[in-house]
C-alpha positions as CSV (number, residue, x, y, z in Angstrom):
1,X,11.4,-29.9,-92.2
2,X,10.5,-26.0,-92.9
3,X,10.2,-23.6,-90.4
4,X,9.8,-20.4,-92.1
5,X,13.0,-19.7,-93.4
6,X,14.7,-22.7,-91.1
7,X,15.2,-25.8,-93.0
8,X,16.6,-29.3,-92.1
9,X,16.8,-32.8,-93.1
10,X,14.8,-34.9,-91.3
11,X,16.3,-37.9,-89.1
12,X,15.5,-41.6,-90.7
13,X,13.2,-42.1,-87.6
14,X,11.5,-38.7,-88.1
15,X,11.4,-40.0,-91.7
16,X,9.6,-43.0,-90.8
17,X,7.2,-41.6,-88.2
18,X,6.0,-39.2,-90.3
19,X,4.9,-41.4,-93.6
20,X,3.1,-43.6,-90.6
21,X,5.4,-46.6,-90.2
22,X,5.7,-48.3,-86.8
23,X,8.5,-47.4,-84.6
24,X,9.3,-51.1,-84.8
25,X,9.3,-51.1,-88.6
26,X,12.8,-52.4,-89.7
27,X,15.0,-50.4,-91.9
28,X,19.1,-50.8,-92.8
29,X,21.4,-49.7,-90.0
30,X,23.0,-47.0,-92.3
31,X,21.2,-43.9,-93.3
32,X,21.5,-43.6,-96.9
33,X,19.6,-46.8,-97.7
34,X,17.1,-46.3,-95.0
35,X,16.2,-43.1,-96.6
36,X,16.3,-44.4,-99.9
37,X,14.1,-46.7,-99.1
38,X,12.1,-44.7,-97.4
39,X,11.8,-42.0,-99.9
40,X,10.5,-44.9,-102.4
41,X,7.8,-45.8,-100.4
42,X,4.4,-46.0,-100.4
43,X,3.1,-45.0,-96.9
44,X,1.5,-47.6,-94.8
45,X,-2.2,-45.7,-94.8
46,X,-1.9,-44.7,-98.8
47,X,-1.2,-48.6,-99.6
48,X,-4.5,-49.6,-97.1
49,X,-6.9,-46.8,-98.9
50,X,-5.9,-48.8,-102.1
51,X,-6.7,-51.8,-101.4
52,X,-9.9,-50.8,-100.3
53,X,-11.0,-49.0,-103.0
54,X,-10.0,-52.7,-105.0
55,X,-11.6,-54.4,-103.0
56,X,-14.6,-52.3,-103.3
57,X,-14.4,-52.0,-107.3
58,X,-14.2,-55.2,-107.7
């Protein structure tokens, strides 16, 4: 997170929020994977918009 010159990691459940995951979404216990994971990713709403556009090319 940047706040002008401020700047801080963000928490795995920031993390989480913020790419559009449920809050119930489950992720490892420890931080490193769960941020790892996250950080690999595709976001919940960028995986939907490709489907659609599948399913509408095809």
């Amino acid at each position: 997170m940047i706040d002008g010159d401020r700047m801080r990691m963000l928490q795995v459940s920031e993390a989480k929020a913020t790419m559009g995951f449920r809050s119930t979404y489950v992720l490892p216990g420890a931080k490193k994977p769960a941020m790892h994971m996250l950080g690999n990713a595709v976001p919940p709403i960028v995986a939907a918009d490709v489907l659609e556009a599948l399913r509408a090319a095809a």
